[in-house]
Backbone as CSV, one residue per row, in Angstrom:
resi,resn,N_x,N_y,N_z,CA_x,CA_y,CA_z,C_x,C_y,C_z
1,UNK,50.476,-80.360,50.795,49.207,-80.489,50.112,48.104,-80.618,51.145
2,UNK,46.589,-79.741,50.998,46.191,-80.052,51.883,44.708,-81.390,51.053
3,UNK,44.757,-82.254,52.078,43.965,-83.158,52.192,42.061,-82.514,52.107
4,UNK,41.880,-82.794,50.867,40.073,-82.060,50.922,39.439,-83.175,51.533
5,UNK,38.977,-83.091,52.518,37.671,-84.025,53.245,36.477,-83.014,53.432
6,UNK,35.358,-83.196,52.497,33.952,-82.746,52.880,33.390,-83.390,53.320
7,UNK,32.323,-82.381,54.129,31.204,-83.194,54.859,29.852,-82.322,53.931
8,UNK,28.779,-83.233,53.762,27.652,-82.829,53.284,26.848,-82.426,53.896
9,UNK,26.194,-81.203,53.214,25.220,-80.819,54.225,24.027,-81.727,55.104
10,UNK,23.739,-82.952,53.945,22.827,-83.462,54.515,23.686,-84.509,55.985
11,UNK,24.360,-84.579,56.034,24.977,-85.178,56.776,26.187,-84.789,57.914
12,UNK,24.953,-84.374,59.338,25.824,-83.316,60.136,26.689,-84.165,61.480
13,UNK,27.113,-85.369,61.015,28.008,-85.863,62.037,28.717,-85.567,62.953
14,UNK,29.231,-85.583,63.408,30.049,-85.113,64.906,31.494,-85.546,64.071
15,UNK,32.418,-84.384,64.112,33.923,-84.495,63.409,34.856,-85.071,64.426
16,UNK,35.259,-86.391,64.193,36.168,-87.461,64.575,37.224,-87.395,64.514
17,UNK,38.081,-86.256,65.066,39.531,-85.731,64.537,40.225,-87.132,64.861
18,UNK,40.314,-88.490,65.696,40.799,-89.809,65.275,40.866,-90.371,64.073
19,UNK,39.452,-90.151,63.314,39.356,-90.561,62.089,40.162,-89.814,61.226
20,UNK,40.535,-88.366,60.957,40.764,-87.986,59.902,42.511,-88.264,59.916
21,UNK,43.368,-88.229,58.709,44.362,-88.087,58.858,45.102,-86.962,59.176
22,UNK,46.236,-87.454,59.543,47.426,-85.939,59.610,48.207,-85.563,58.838
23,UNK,48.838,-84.168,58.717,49.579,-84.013,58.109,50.564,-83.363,58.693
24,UNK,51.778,-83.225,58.626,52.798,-82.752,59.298,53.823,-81.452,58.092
25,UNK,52.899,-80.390,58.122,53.401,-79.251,56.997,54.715,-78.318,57.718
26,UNK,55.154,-78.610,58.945,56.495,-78.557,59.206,57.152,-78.981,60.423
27,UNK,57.799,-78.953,60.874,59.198,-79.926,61.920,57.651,-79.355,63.481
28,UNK,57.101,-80.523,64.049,56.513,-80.099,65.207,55.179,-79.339,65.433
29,UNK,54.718,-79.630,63.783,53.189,-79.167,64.050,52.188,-80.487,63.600
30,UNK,51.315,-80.568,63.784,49.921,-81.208,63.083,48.867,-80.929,62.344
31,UNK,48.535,-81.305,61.317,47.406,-80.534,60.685,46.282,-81.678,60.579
32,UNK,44.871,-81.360,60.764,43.749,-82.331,60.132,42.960,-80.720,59.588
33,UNK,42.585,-81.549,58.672,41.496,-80.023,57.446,39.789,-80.824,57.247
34,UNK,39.207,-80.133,57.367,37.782,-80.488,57.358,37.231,-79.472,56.127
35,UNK,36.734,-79.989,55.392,36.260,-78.701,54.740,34.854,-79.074,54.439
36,UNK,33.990,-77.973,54.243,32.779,-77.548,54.416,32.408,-76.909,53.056
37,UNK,30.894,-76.967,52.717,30.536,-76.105,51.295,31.051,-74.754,51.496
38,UNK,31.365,-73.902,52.519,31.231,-72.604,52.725,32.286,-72.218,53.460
39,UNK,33.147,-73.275,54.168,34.025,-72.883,55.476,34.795,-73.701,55.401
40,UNK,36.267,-74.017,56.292,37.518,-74.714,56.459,37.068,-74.809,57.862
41,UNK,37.751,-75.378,58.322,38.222,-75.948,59.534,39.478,-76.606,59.965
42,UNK,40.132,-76.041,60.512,41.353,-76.735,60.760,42.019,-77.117,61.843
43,UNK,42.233,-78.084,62.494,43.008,-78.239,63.980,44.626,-78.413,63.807
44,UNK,45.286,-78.059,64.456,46.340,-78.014,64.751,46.971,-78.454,66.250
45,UNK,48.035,-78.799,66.063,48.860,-79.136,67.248,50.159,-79.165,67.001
46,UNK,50.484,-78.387,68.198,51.928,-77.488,67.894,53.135,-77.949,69.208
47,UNK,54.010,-78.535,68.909,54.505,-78.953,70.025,55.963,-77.984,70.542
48,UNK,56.206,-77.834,71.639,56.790,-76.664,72.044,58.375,-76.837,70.914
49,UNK,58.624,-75.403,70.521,59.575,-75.060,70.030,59.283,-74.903,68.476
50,UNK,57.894,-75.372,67.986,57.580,-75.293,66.619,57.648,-73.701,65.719
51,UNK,57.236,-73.911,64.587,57.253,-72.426,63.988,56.242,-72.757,62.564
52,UNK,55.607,-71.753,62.639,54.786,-71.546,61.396,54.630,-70.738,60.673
53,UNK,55.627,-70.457,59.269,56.450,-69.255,58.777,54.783,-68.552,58.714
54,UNK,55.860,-66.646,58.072,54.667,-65.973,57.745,54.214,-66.418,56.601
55,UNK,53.114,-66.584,56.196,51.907,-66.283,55.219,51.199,-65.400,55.322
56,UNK,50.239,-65.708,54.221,48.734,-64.736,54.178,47.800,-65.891,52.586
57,UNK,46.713,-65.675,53.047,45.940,-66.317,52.597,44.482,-65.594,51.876
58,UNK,43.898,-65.757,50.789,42.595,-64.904,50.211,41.793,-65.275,51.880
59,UNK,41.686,-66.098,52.260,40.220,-66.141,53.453,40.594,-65.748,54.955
60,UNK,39.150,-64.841,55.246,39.220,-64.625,56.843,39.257,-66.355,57.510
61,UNK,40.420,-65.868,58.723,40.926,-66.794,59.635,40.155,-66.325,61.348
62,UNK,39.742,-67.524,61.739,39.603,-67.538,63.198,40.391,-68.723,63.408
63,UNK,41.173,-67.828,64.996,41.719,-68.721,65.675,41.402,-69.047,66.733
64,UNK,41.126,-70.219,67.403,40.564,-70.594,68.951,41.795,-71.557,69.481
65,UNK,42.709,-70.875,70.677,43.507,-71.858,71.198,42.760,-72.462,72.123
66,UNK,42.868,-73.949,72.151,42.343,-74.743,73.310,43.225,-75.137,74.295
67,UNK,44.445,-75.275,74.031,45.213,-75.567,75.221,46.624,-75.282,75.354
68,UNK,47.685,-74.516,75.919,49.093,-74.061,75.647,48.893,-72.361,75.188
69,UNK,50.287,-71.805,74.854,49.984,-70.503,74.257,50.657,-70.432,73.304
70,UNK,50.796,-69.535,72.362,51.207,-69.469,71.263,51.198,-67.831,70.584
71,UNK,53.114,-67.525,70.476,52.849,-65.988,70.079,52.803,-66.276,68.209
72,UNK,52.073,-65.344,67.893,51.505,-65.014,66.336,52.203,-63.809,66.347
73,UNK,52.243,-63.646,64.752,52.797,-62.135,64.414,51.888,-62.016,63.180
74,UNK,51.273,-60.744,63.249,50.361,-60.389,62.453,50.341,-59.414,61.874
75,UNK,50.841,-59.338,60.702,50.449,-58.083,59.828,51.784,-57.185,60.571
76,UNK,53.055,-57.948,61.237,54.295,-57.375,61.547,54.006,-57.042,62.617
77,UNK,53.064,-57.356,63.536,52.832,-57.003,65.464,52.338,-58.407,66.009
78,UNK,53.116,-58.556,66.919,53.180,-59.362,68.112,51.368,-59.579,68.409
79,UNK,51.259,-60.667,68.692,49.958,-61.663,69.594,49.956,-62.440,69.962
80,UNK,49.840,-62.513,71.437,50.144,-63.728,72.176,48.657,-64.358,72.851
81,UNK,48.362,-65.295,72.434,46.652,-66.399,72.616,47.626,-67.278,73.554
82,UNK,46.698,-67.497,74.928,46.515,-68.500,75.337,44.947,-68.838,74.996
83,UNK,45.458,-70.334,76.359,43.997,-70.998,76.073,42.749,-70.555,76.365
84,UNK,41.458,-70.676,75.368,40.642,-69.876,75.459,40.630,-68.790,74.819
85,UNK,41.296,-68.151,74.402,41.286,-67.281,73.887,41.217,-67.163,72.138
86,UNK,41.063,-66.089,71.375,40.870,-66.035,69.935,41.051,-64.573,69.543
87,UNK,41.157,-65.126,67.633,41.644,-63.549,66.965,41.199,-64.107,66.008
88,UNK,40.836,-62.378,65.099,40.212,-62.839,64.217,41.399,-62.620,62.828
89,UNK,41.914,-62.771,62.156,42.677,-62.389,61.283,41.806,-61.994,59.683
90,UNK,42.413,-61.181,59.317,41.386,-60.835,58.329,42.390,-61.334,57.174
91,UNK,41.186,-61.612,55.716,41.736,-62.323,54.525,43.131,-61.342,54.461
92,UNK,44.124,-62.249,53.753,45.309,-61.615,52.958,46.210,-61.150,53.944
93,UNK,46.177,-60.656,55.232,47.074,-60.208,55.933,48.398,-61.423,56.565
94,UNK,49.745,-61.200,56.407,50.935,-61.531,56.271,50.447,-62.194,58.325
95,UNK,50.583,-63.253,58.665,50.605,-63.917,59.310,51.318,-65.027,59.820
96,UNK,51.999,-65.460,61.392,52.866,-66.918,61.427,52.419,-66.647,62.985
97,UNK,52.996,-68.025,63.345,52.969,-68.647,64.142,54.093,-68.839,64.850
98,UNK,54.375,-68.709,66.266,55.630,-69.762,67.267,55.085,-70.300,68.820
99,UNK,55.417,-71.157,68.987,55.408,-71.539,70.366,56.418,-71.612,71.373
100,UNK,57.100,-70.942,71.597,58.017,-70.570,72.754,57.902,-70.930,74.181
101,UNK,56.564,-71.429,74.644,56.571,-71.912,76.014,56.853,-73.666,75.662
102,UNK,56.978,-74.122,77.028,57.259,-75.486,77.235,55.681,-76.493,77.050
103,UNK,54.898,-75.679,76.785,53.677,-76.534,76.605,53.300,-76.836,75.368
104,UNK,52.169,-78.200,74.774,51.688,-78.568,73.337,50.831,-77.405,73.583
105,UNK,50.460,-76.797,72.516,49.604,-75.904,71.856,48.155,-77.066,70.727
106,UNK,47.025,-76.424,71.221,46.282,-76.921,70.117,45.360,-76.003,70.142
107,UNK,44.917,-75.973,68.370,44.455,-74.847,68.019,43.035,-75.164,67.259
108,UNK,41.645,-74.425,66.925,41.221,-74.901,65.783,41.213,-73.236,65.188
109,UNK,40.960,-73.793,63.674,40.814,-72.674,62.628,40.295,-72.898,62.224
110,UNK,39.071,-71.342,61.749,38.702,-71.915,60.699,38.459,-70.679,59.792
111,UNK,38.067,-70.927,58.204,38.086,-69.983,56.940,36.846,-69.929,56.506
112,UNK,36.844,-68.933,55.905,35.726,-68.148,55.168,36.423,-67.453,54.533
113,UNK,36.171,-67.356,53.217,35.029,-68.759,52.265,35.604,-70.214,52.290
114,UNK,35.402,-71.494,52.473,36.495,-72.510,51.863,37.015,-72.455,51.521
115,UNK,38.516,-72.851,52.077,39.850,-73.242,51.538,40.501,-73.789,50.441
116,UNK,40.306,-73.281,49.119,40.642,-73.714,47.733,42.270,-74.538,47.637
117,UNK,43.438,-73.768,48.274,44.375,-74.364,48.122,45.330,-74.130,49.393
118,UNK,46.351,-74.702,49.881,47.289,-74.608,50.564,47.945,-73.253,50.458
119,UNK,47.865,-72.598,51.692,48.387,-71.301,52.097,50.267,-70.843,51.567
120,UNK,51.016,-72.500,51.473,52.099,-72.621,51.494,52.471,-73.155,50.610
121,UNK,51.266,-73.124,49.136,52.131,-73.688,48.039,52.035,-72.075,47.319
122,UNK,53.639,-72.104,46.442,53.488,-70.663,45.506,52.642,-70.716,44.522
123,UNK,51.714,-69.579,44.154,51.190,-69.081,43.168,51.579,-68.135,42.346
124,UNK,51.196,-68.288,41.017,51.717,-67.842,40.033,52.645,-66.238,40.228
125,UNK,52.277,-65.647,41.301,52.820,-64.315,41.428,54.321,-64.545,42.625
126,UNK,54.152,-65.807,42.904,55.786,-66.484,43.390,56.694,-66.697,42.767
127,UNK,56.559,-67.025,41.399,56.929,-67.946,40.502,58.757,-66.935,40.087
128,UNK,59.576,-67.738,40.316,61.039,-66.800,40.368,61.487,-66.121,41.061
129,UNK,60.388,-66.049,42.282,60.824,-65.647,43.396,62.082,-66.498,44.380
130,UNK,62.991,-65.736,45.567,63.903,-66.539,46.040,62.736,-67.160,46.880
């Protein structure tokens, strides 16, 4: 489930990733979610050997790694981000995550339009699926 925390427009604070909570959506990653009238935000931290099955999601994704590398598979082709580096993933396209080197990975993301629901819960067109 993801955790909705907005921030108001009138109120442009500096985001306290200490403050917010975590969530741990599988064996060796981290999640904090920020969400915005218009946009997501998401940080991550990925500790070596993790995995982040494929999905795909209605919203365009940016990814910015800040530190470690991390190969992605996108739309069924290989991408490998180190730090510094970014991609843009476009809405709906079949997307995951691995970290294969010996280093933590941390990432931010973020969406357009706001993030309505969790990428990884099924929707109705799942439903009886294996």
């Amino acid at each position: 489930m993801v955790r909705l925390l907005s921030a108001k427009p009138s109120d442009p604070s500096p985001i306290d990733w200490a403050q917010h909570s975590t969530e741990h959506p599988f064996a060796g990653i981290e999640r904090q979610t920020v969400h915005g009238e218009n946009q997501t935000i998401v940080r991550y931290i990925y500790q070596p050997g993790s995995i982040f099955p494929v999905h795909r999601h209605p919203e365009e994704q940016v990814t910015i790694v800040l530190s470690g590398s991390i190969d992605f598979t996108v739309d069924g082709r290989p991408l490998t981000l180190s730090a510094g580096e970014s991609a843009l993933i476009p809405a709906d396209v079949p997307h995951g995550a691995t970290v294969t080197g010996s280093d933590v990975v941390e990432t931010l993301n973020t969406m357009s339009p706001r993030r309505r629901i969790d990428p990884m819960t099924p929707g109705p067109e799942d439903e009886g699926a294996a």
